[in-house]
C-alpha positions in Angstrom: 0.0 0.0 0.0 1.4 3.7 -0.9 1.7 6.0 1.6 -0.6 8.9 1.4 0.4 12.1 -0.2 1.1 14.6 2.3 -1.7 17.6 2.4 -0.7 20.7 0.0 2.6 18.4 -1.4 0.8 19.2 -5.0 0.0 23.2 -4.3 0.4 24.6 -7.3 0.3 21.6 -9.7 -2.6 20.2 -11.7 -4.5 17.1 -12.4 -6.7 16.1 -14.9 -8.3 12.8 -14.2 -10.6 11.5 -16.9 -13.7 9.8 -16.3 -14.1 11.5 -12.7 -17.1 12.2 -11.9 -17.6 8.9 -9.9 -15.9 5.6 -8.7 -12.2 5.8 -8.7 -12.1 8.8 -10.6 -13.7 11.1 -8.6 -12.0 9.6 -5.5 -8.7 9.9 -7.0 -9.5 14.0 -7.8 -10.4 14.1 -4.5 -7.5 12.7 -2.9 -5.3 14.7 -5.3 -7.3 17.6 -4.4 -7.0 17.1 -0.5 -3.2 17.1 -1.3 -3.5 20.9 -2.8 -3.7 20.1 -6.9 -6.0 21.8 -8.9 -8.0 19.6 -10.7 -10.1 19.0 -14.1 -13.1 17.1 -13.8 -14.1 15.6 -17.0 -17.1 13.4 -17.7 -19.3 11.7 -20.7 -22.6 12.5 -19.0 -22.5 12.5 -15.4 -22.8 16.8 -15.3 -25.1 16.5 -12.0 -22.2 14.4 -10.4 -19.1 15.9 -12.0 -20.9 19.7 -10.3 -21.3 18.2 -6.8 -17.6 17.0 -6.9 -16.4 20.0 -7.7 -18.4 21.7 -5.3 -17.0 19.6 -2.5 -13.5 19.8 -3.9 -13.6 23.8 -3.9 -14.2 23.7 -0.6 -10.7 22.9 0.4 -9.6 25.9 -1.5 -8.3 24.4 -4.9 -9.3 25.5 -8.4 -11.5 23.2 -10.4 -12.5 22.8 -14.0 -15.6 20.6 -14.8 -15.5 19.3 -18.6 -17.9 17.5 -20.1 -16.1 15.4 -22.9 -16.7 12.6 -24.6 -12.8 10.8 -25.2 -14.2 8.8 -28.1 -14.0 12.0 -30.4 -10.9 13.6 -30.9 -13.1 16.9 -31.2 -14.4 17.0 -27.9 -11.0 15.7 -26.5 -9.4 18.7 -28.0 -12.0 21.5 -26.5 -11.4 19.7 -23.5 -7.7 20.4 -23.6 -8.1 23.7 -25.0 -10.4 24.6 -21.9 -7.5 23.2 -19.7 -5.0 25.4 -21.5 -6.8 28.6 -20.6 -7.2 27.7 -17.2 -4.2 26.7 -16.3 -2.0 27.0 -18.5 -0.1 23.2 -18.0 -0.5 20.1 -16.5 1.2 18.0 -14.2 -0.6 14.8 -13.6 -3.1 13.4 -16.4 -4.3 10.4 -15.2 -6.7 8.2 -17.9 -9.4 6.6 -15.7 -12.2 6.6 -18.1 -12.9 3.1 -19.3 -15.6 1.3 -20.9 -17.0 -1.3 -23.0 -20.0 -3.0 -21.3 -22.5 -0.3 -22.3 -25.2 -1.6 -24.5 -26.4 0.1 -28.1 -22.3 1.6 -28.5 -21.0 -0.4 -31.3 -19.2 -4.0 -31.5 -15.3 -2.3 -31.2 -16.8 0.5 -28.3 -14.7 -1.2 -25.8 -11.1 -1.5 -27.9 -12.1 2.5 -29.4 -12.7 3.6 -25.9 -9.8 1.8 -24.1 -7.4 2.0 -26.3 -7.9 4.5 -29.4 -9.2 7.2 -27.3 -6.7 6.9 -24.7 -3.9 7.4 -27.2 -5.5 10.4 -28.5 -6.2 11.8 -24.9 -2.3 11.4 -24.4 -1.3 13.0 -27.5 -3.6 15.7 -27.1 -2.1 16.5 -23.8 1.4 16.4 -24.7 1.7 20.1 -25.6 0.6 20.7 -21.7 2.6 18.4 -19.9 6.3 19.3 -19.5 9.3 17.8 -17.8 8.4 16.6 -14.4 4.7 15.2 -15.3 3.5 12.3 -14.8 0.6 10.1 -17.1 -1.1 7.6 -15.2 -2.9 4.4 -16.7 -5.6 3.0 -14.2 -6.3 -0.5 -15.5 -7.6 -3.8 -13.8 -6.4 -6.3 -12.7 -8.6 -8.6 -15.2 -7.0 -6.6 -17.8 -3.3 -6.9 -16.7 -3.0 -10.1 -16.4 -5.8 -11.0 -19.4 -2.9 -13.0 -21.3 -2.5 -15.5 -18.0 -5.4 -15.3 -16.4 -9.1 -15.8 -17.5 -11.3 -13.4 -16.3 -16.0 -13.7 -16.8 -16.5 -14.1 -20.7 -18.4 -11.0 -20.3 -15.8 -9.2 -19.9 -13.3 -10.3 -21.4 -13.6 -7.9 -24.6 -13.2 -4.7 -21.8 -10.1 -6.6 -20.3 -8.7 -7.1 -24.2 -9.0 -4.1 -25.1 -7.7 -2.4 -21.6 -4.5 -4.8 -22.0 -4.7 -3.0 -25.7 -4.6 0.0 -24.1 -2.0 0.0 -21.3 0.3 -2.1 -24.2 0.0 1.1 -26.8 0.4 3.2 -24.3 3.9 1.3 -22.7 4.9 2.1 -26.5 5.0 5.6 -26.2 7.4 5.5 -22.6 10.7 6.4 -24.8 9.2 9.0 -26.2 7.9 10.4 -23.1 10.6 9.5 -21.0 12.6 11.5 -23.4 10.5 15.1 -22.6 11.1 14.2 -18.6 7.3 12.8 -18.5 7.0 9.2 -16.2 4.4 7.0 -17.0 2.9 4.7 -14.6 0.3 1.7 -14.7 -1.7 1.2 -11.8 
């Protein structure tokens, strides 16, 4: 178990956690937020919830951004970026939480488009605001991380696939971000 981050350790910074207005996401904007970050709330259609996080998280005196965006289009991924640009300017910790694939009525390849595509393009469409220092974060399963071993429920295997997609891409790009002084982890 990690040890906790130490309150106001991230004044200053900021976080952008996708997928964040409930579960893991919005418990990981809250923790970063109790530790002094920023943060950017982003959503596919959770408004109601992403507003009520935010509320709470202004309360301990951070800045927040709420963006609605859906990750599956590039267009929406790039507003969402250009909203964190005027807001703050850069960012220090993007962590790609939103995941998917179990949703009925979204297409046959939802779950490889939304787990892996999109998650590419969120991390290249962040690139121009992260700098040396920053950190991308993966949030996976553990289903999906050890898919290739393991079996997991047939219904879900496709979401574990194309998560393991996902976290295997993005592995590909650590060179290249290692070489700007950006750390990727996989959690």
């Amino acid at each position: 178990m990690s040890q906790p981050i130490p309150s106001g350790s991230l004044t200053g910074r900021t976080a952008l956690v996708t997928g964040s207005s409930r579960g893991i996401g919005a418990d990981t904007a809250s923790y970063l937020a109790q530790a002094g970050a920023n943060v950017v709330i982003n959503y596919r259609n959770k408004a109601p919830r992403a507003e009520k996080l935010a509320t709470q998280l202004r309360e301990l005196g951070v800045e927040v951004l709420v963006v609605g965006a859906d990750l599956t289009d590039p267009a929406s991924v790039a507003d969402m970026m250009a909203q964190v640009k005027d807001t703050f300017g850069t960012l220090d910790l993007l962590v790609l939480n939103a995941s998917g694939g179990m949703e009925s009525g979204m297409g046959e390849d939802y779950a490889l488009v939304l787990n892996r595509d999109a998650q590419l393009n969120v991390l290249d469409a962040a690139l121009p605001l992260l700098h040396d220092g920053s950190r991308v974060v993966f949030v996976t399963s553990h289903q999906a991380h050890f898919i290739r071993t393991t079996p997991t429920m047939p219904e879900y295997e496709p979401v574990a696939l194309s998560k393991r997609a996902g976290e295997d891409a993005l592995r590909e790009r650590i060179p290249a971000l290692a070489e700007e002084g950006i750390d990727f982890v996989v959690v």
